[in-house]
N, C-alpha and C positions, 0 to 999 in steps of 0.2 A: 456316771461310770467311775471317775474319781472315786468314790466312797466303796466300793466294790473292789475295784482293785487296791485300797488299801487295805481292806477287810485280808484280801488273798495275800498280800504281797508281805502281812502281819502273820498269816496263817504259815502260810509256806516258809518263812524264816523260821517258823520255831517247829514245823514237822520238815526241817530237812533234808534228815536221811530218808523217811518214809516219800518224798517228794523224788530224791535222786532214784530213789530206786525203783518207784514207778516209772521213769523216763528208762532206764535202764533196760527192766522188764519189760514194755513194748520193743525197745529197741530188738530184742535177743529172739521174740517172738514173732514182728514183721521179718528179722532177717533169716530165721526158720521157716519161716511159710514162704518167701520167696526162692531158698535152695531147694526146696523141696516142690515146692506148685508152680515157680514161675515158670511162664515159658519164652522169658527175653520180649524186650521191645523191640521188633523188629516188621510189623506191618507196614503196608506199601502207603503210600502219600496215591491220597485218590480222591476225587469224589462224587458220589453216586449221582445219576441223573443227568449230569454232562451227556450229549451224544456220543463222545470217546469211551468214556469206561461202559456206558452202556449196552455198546457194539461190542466191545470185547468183554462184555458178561454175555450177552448172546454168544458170538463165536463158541465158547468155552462148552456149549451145549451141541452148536452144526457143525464147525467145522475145529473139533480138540486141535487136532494137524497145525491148524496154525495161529492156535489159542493158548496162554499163558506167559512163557518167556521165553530167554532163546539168549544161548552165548555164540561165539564166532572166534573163530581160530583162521588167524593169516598166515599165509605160505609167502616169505618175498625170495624168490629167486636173484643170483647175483646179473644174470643174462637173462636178456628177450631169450625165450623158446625152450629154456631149463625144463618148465614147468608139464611138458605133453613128452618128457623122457619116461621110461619105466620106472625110475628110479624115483622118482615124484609120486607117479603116478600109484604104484605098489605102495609106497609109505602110505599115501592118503588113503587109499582104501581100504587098508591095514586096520588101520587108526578110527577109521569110519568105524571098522565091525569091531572096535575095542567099546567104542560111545556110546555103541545101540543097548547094549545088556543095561546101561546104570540105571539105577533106580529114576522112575518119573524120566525118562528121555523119551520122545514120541516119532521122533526121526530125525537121519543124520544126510545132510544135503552134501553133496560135493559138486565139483564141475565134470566126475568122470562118470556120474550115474548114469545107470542102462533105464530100459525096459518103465516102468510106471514112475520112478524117481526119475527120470528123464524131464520130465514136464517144467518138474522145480529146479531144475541143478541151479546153484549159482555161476556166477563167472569167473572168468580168467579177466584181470584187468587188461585196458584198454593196449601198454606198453608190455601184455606180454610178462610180468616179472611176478605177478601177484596171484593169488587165487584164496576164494575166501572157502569156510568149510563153518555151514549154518546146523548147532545141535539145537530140534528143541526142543521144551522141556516143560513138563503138564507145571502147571498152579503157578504161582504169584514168585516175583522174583527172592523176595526175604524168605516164599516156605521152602525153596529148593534143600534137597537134602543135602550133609555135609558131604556122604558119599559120593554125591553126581559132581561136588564141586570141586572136591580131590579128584576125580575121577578126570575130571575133565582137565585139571592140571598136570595130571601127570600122561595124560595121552597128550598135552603137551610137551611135555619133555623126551616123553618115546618119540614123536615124531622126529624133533629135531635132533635124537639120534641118529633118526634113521639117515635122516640130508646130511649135503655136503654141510664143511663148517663155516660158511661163509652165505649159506643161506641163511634168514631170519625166521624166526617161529614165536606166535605170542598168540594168547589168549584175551576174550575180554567179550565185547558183546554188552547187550541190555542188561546181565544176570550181574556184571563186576563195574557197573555202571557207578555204582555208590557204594562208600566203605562204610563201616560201622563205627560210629564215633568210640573213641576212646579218652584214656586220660593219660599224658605225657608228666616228664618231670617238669616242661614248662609250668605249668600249671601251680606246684609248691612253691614257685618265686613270688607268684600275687600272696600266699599265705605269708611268706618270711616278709616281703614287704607289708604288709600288713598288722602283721607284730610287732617290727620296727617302727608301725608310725600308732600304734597302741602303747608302747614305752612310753614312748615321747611327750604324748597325750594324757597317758594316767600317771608315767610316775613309777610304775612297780611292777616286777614282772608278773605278780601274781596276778596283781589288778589289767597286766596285760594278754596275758595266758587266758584270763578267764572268758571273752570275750569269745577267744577261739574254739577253745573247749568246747562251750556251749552251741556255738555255731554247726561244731563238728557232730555232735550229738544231734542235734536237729536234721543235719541233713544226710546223717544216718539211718533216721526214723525215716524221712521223707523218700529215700530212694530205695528201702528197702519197702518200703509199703509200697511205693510204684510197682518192681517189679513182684510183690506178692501179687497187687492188680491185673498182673497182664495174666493169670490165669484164668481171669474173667473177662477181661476187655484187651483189646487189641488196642499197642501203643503203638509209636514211631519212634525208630532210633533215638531222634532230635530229643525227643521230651525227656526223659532222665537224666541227657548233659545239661538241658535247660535249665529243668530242676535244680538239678546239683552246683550251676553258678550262681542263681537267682537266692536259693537257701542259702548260703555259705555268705551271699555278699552283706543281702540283707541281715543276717544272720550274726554278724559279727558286730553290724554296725545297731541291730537295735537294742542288743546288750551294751555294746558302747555307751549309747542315750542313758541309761538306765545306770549302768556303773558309774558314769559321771558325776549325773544329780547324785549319787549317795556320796561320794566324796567328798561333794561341794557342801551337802549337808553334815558330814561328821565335823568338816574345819571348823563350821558354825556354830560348832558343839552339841549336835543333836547327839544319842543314843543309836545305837549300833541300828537294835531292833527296830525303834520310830522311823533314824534313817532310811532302812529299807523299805519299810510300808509306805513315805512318806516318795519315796524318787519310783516307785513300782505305780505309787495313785498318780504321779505327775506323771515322768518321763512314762512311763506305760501305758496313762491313757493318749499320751502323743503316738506312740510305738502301735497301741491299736487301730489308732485313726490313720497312720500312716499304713498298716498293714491292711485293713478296709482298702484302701484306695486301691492298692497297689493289688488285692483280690478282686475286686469288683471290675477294674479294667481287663485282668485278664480271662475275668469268667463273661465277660460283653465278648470277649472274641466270638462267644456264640452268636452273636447277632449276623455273622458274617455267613450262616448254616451252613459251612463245612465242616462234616462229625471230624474229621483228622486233627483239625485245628481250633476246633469247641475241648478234643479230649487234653491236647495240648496243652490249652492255657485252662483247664482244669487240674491238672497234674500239676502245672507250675505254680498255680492258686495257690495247691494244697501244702506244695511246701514253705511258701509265705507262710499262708495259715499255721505250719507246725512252728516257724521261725517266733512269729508273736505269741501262741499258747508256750515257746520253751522258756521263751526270754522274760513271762511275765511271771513263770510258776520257778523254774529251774534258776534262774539269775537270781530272785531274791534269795531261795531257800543256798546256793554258794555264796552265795555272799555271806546270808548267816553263818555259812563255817570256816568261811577267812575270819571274820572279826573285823578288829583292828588293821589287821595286814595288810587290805586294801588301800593303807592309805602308804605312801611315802616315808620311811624311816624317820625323816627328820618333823614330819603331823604326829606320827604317836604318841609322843610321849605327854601331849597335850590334851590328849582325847582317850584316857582309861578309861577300862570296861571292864567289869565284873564277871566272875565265875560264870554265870548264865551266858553269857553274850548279852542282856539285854542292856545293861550300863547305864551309867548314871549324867550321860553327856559329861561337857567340859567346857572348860571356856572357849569363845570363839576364837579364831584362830583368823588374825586380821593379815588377808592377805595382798601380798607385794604384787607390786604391777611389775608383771611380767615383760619379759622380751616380745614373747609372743602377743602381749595385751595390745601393748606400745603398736607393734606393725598394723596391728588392726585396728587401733584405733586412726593410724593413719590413712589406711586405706578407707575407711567409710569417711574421713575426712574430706580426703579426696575426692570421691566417688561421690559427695554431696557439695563442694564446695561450688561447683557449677553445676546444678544437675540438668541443666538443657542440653549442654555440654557434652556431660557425661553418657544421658538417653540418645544425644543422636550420632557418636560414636559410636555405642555398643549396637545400635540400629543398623549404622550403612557397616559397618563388619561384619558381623552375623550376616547382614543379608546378600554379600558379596560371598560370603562361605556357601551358602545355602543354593547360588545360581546353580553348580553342576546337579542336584537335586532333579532340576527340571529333565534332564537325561537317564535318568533312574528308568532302568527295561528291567524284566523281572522274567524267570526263567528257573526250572529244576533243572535240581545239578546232574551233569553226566559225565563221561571220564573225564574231560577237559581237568575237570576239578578237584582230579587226584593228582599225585604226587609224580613227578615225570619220568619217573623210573619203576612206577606199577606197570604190572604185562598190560591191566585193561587200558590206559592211558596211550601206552608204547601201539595196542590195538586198534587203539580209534585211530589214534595221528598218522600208522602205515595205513591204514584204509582211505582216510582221506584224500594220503599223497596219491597213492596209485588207483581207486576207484571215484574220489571226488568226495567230498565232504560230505553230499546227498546221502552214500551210501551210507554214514552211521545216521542217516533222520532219516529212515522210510517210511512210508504212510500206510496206511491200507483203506481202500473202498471196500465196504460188504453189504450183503442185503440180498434178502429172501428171493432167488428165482425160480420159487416150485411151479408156480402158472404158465410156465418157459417151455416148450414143446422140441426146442434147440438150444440147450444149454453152452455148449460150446460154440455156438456162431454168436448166440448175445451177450458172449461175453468176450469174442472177439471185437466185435461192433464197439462196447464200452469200453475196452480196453483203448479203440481208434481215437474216440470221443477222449479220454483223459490225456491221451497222447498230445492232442490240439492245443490242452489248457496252458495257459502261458505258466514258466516255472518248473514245469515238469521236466526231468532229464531223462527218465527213461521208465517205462511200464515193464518190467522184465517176465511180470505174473500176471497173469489176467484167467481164474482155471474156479471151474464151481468143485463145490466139495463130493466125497462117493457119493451119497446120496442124492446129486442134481438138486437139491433143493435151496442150497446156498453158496453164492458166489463171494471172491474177494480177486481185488485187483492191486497188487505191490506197488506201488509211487515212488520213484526215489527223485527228492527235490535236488534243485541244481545247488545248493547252500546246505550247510547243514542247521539243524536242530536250534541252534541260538537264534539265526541269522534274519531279518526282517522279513525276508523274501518267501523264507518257509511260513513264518505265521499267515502272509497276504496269500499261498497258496491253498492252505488249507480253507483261509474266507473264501478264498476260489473255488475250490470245490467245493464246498458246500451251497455256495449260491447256484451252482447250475444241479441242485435236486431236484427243484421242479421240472427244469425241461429235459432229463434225461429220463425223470418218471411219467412225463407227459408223454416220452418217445418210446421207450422199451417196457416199462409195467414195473419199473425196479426201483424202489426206494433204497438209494444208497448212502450210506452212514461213514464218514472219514473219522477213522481211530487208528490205536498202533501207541505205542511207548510216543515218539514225539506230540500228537496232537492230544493224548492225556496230559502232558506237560504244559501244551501251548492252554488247553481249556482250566487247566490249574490257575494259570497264572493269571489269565483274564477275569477269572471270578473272584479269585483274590485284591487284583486290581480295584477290580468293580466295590470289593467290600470295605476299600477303604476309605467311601468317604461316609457312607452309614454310621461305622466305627468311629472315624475323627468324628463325625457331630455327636455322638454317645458318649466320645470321651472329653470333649468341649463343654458340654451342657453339663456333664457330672460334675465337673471339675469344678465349673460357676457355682455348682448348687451345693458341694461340700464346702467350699473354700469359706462363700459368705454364711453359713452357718455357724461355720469354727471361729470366724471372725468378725462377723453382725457389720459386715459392710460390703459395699457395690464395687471400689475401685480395687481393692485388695485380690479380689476375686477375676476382675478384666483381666489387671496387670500381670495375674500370675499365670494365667491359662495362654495372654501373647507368648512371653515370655515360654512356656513350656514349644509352642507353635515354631519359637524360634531354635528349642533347642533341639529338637524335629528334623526343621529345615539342615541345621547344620552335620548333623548325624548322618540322615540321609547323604548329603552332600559328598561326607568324609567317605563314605561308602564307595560312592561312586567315583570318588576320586581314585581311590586303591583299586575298587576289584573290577571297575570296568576302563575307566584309563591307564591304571598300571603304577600310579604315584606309591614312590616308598615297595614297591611289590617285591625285591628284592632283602629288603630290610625285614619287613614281615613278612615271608615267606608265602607267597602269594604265587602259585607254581600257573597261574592263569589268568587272564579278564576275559570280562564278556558278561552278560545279565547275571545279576546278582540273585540270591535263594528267592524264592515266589514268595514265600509267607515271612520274610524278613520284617517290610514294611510293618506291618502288622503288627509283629509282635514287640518290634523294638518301639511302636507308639503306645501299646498298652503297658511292656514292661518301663516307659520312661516316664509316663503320666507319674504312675504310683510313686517311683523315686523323687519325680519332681516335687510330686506333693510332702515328701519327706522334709526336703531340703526347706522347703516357704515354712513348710506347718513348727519348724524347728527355730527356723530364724527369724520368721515374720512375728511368732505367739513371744517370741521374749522381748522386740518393740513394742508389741503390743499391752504387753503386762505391764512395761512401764511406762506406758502412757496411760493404762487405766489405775494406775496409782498414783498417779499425781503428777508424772512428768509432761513439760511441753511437746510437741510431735517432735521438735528437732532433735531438742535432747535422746529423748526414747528410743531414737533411731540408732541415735550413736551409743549411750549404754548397752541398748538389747544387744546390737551387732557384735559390740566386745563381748556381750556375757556369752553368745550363744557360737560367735563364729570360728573359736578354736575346734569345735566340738562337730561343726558342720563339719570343716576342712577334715578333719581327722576321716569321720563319716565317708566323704567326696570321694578322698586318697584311696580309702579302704579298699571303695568300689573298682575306683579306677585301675586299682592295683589287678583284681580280682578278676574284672572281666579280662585287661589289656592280656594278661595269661595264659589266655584260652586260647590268643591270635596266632601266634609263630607257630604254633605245633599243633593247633587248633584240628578239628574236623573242619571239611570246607563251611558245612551248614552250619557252626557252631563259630567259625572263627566271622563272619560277616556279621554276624548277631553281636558276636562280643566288641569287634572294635565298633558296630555303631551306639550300644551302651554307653563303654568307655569313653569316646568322644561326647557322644551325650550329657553323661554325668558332668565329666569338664567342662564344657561350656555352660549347662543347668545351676553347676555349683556357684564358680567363679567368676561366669560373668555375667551371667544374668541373676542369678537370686542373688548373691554378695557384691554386684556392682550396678547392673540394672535396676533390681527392686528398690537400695537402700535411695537411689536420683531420683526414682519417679515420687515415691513418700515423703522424699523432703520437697518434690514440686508442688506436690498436693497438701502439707501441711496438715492441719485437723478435716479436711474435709476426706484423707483414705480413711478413716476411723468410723465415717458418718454412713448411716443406712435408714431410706424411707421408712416412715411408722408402720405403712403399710405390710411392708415385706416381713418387717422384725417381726409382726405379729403370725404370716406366715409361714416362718422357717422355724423349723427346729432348732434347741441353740445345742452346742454340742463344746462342750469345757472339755479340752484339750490342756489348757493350763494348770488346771486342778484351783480354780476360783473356788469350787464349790469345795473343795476337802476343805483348804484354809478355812473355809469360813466353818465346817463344824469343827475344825481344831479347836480353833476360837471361841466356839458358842459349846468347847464340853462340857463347862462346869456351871453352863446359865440355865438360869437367871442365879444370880449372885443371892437375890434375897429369899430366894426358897427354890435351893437346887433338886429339890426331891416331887418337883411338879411336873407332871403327867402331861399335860397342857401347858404352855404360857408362850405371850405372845408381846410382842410389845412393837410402838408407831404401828399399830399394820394396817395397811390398806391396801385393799382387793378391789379384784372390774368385778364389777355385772353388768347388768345389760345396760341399764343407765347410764355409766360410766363409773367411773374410782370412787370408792365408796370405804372411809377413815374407819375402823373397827378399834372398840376400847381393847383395854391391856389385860391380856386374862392370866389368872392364877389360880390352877385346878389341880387336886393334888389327889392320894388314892383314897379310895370310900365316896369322892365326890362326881356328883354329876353334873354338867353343865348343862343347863335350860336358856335355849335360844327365841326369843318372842319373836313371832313370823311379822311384828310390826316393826319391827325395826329393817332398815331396808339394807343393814350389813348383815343381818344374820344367817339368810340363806346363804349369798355367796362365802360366811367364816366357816356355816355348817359344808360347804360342798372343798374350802381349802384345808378344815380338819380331818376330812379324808381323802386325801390326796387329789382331790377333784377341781379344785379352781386354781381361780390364778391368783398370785401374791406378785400386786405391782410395787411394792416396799415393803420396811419393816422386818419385823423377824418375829420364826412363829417355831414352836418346838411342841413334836406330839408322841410322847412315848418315846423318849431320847432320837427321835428323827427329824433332821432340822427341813424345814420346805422354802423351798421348792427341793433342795437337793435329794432329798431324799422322798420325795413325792410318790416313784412308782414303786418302793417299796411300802409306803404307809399303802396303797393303794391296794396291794397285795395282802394288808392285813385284814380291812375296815371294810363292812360291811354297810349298804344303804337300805332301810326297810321302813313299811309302813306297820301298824299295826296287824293286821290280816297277813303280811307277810314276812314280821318276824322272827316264828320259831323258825322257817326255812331257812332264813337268814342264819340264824345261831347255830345251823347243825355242821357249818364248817369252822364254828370257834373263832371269832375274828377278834383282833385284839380291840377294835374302835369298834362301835357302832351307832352310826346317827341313825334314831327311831323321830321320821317325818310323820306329826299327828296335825299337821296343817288345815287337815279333812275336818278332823276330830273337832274344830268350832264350830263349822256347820252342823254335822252328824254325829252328835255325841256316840261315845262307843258305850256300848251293851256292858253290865255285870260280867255277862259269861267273857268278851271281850279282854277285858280288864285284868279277869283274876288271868284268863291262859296266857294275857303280853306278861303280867307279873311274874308267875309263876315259870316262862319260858327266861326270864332275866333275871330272877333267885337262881334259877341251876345253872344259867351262863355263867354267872358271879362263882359260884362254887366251882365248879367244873375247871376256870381260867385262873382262879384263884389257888388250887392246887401243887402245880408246878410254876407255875411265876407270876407275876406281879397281877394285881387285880386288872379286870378291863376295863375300858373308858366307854362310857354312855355321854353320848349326845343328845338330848332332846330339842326337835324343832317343834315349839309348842306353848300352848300355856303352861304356865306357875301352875295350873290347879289340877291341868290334864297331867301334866309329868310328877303330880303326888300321887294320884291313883298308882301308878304304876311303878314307883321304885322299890326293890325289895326294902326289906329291915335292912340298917345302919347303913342306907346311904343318903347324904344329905348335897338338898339343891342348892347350884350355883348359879344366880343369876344377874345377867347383864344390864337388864331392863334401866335402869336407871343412868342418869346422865352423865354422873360420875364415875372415877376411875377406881373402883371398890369393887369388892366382892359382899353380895348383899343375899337377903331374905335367906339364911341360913336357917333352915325347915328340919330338924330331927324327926325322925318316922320311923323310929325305933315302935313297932309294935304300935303306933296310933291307929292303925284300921282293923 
């Protein structure tokens, strides 16, 4: 991948203008189709197949009346008895017939209704002071229209004209239950923080601006394309703030990566332009593994099958996804039009560049051990000098943060959760006081009584029966719909909505469906706004520990791929486990105990968002993987260069840990912003990040991992034969660029060969098997003798096909293995008979296998059609660029038949390191 994105990150420097203005133009045209087709993210948090939502997708067809949603308007009288005056009584009825006309209202309940609304009235509370007034309202709580919901505010404020002024009036209900996230000024302080620790870190405003810029561009694209999306798909509020923190943090921090490495390489004295190719193939094939990670955990949220929260961590995916596509294309080609500028006033004058930008490098630019070096070198000092020490400190800490953890309830949000001076909030908490907490978490029983010959005596009977059940406080409805064929019974719990007792009620009801369908002929269903909540959160619970082993087992199997070892892979995935625990923990500590809830603007406790869990394991996996794959791959580089483990530890950690920290900040900056002014759903998500990343950064990967590596010594580095042969290797560090930097100008004594290979030795089946040094250049072909028992496996690694266990091989300027699935891509494998098939997609290699051909001589006719199909290959490839390369697996005598004019063979056959029996066949047949 390395070699790829050097290719891009070369390309994009020198197209880019043509590069910004691509990014530009989507921009202009996602945020076009979304003023124009979005239709907001604003879908309900549900999901299908639950017995809850299922029941009130039924209702929605039997009984509309008292299907969809429903707001609620209080009356608090200052005296017992206010409430049965005329002057009450005439406002609310007033007010009733103002509600009934708005759009989508289905009926409007009071406590003074006559005649058929008699059935339903609600009540007067218990003390006399209170009375509620139920509107409801066809479809889903987010489709209500804007008219019904001004409508319905300002027939609250007509009322409370109407009343004395010392009576209360408020609005609220299921419909104002949850606000629409937005974006506060809080929010621009993680960016200025974030700027400020981008100075501090590159050096230059430009070099510090640019990180932002880019960020900001990215998650422009990214939330304009969201809501162009909802004009096809149904999102949730939640997913475009998600979005919009997740792109922005990631977003700054993987052009940070990326700016970095080019700075560090212009001191060195690279060239502008190299530079750029050169930190886009490193730091960006880190920036894609790291954005891999951080996509694939949140596209597993599918595992958990709930579509609300598969579309979620889809959405959030996609703005990763735009983060790594901006940072790898848009970062080099800005950088190409800083220049120079990127670096610090006081580096330039050392590192000229030329009219082009592409520059002629400079001398290296030997630099001074920093302030910042020094700290860090002290710290990994530290943090190794005991490392038993240091592992079972950071152990019993972490996991004394992590005990409140064990307390974590889970719960959608409802007014509790807003602000304490919204009407819906002021609604719930007067309902509460004077009807009982029950009355904002009412349940309903429903289910088909058309077999019922006495619809209203069996539903008096069940209503007795639900009365019994422990928990209930009062059955105020118990009434089948016009049509007799479907019943519902109102439940209002003695707790409300968050409260233990409501959840153990609804298992209560629902355990006695057999014996009440064994007695009456009624399968009854418990739904309603609280048990969709309570069935939410149970399945989310349920999904998290599917998810943790998905995101456990990835993590083992990315880590030791990037890293070709077993203990690097354990210690990083604890360590993630730990920083989990402690997030969680912090969580619970603010939004259900109350800690700090003043300070961060915490207007409530009680069970935190349902799908929190969830998301803040998937979104912290991927960061965690950032934080190891950034700090762990620069130990690791130099210990595969020649340093001892200890050393390596402490070099990498200085070369890499300013660069983390910066990274860490960024995040922390980012999310912590979101808390104070935050949406409730969005601000519990952010500080468990926040705290996340901090303990992720600082004390577990920069104080945990650097102890456990020095307890382990050379054995974190070591990984069974078996496995390495197994896993994929996956160069993160750009091993494999360096090395065709290295090998651009070889072989040194005939740079203009096609082929050459030199020490190589290949597996086959046998085992490692030493291959001579080839030198094949254009016009020639190489002739492989199938008796030599390296030539199969040289002929299946000159087309990208085997394996190279040493040595170095080079075929048509593609060095292998690096470049492997591109030779692979070119190079054709065929027999005689299946040759010309071969040739008709022009491959640049072709090994022609005549293996056969010892046994069964090929035919004349044979002969002339392979020759003739490899005369017009030759022309045809020969055209527009360099001749192609023939491989023969075969004899000396069989691969003269068959080469056109002027090509001559090369072969190995002999036991020296020579190129031999050079054969002219210029016209001999």
């Amino acid at each position: 991948m390395s070699s790829a994105l050097y290719a891009l990150g070369r390309w994009a420097a020198q197209a880019k203008w043509f590069v910004l203005t691509i990014w530009l133009v989507l921009l202009a045209l996602l945020a076009t189709g979304a003023l124009t087709l979005g239709k907001g993210a604003n879908a309900p948090i549900s999901i299908p197949g639950t017995e809850a939502q299922d029941a009130i997708t039924s209702l929605s067809h039997t009984f509309p009346e008292v299907s969809g949603t429903s707001a609620t308007i209080i009356v608090v009288a200052p005296t017992s008895g206010d409430l049965e005056t005329d002057r009450y009584r005439d406002a609310v009825l007033d007010v009733a017939g103002d509600l009934e006309p708005l759009p989508g209202v289905s009926g409007v309940l009071t406590p003074f209704g006559t005649g058929e609304a008699a059935a339903a009235n609600t009540e007067i509370s218990p003390d006399g002071r209170a009375l509620l007034m139920r509107v409801q309202v066809e479809g889903e709580m987010t489709g209500v229209a804007d008219a019904t919901v001004d409508g319905i505010a300002a027939a609250t404020d007509d009322l409370r004209e109407r009343l004395p002024a010392d009576a209360e009036v408020a609005y609220g209900g299921e419909m104002f239950s949850a606000a629409v996230p937005g974006l506060s000024p809080t929010e621009a302080i993680g960016v200025v923080i974030a700027f400020v620790v981008l100075i501090l870190t590159l050096g230059s405003l430009i070099a510090a601006g640019m990180p932002l810029l880019i960020a900001m561009i990215g998650v422009g694209v990214s939330i304009a394309g969201l809501f162009f999306v909802t004009a096809f798909v149904d999102l949730t509020s939640t997913t475009p703030m998600l979005a919009l923190m997740l792109g922005l943090a990631v977003g700054i921090d993987y052009t940070l990566f990326i700016v970095s490495r080019h700075q560090e390489q212009l001191r060195a004295g690279l060239s502008v332009r190299e530079s750029i190719a050169r930190a886009t193939a490193t730091s960006g094939s880190a920036v894609v593994f790291a954005g891999l990670t951080v996509i694939i955990a949140l596209v597993g949220l599918a595992v958990a099958r709930i579509p609300f929260l598969t579309a979620l961590g889809v959405a959030a995916a996609a703005a990763v996804a735009v983060a790594v596509l901006i940072a790898i294309t848009l970062t080099p080609a800005v950088l190409s039009m800083a220049g120079i500028r990127i670096l610090p006033r006081k580096h330039r004058p050392a590192a000229a560049v030329g009219d082009d930008g592409e520059g002629s490098g400079s001398e290296p630019i030997v630099p001074e051990q920093t302030r910042a070096d020094r700290f860090f070198a002290r710290w990994v000092r530290g943090a190794t000098k005991r490392p038993v020490v240091t592992i079972l400190a950071v152990l019993i800490a972490l996991g004394v943060a992590s005990i409140p953890a064990l307390q974590l309830r889970l719960a959608l949000p409802d007014a509790t959760s807003l602000e304490v001076d919204d009407p819906a909030r002021v609604t719930h908490e007067l309902t509460g006081e004077h009807f009982g907490e029950g009355f904002n978490a009412p349940l309903l029983l429903t289910g088909s009584i058309i077999s019922s010959t006495d619809p209203l005596g069996l539903m008096d009977d069940l209503k007795r029966e639900v009365e019994r059940v422990p928990g209930v406080a009062d059955v105020p409805l118990a009434t089948p719909n016009p049509g007799a064929d479907t019943g519902i019974i109102q439940v209002i719990p003695e707790e409300g909505a968050h409260a233990a007792s409501t959840t153990e009620l609804v298992k209560e009801l629902r355990s006695h469906h057999d014996e009440w369908e064994d007695a009456y002929g009624v399968s009854l269903a418990v739904t309603g706004f609280t048990a969709v909540g309570i069935d939410v959160s149970a399945q989310l619970m349920t999904a998290l520990l599917p998810f943790g082993i998905f995101v456990v087992g990835l993590s083992l199997v990315l880590l030791a791929m990037v890293f070709r070892s077993v203990w690097v892979p354990i210690k990083a995935t604890l360590g993630y486990l730990l920083s989990v625990g402690v997030a969680f923990g912090a969580v619970v500590a603010v939004f259900q105990w109350g800690w700090l809830s003043e300070i961060l603007n915490v207007s409530s406790t009680g069970p935190v968002l349902s799908f929190m869990p969830i998301i803040l394991m998937g979104v912290l996996f991927g960061l965690a993987m950032d934080y190891e794959v950034f700090l762990v791959a620069r130990m690791r580089e130099e210990y595969v260069h020649g340093g001892d483990a200890q050393r390596a530890i402490q070099r990498g950690f200085v070369g890499s840990a300013k660069v983390v920290t910066a990274a860490a900040l960024i995040m922390i900056a980012v999310f912590a912003a979101f808390v104070p002014a935050g949406d409730p759903s969005i601000k519990v998500i952010a500080l468990g990040l926040a705290v996340g990343v901090f303990v992720d950064a600082f004390i577990v990967r920069m104080t945990l991992v650097p102890a456990v590596l020095a307890l382990l010594g050379e054995r974190a580095w070591k990984m069974p034969r078996w496995l390495a042969k197994v896993l994929p290797s996956f160069d993160v560090e750009g091993e494999g660029l360096a090395r065709e930097i290295a090998h651009a100008d070889w072989p040194a004594d005939r740079p203009d060969a096609r082929v050459a290979s030199e020490r190589l030795t290949l597996r086959s089946r046998a085992g490692n098997v030493p291959a001579r040094d080839l030198r094949v250049g254009e016009g020639e072909t190489l002739v492989l003798d199938p008796r030599d028992p390296a030539s199969f496996p040289l002929a299946q690694a000159l087309s990208g096909r085997g394996r190279i266990v040493a040595g170095t091989l080079k075929v048509d300027g593609l060095l292998l293995p690096e470049r492997a699935s591109s030779l692979r891509a070119r190079s054709a494998w065929a027999d005689a008979a299946t040759l010309r098939q071969a040739l008709r997609d022009s491959p640049t290699l072709v090994v022609l296998d005549l293996r056969d051909a010892e046994l069964a001589p090929l035919s004349p006719a044979a002969v002339a059609d392979a020759r003739s199909a490899l005369a017009a290959w030759h022309v045809d490839r020969g055209r527009d660029s360099a001749p192609p390369i023939l491989v023969v697996l075969g004899s000396q005598s069989v691969a003269e038949l068959l080469l056109p004019d002027g090509n001559t063979a090369v072969s190995i056959t002999a036991p020296h390191h020579e190129r031999l029996d050079r054969t002219e066949l210029e016209g001999a047949r």
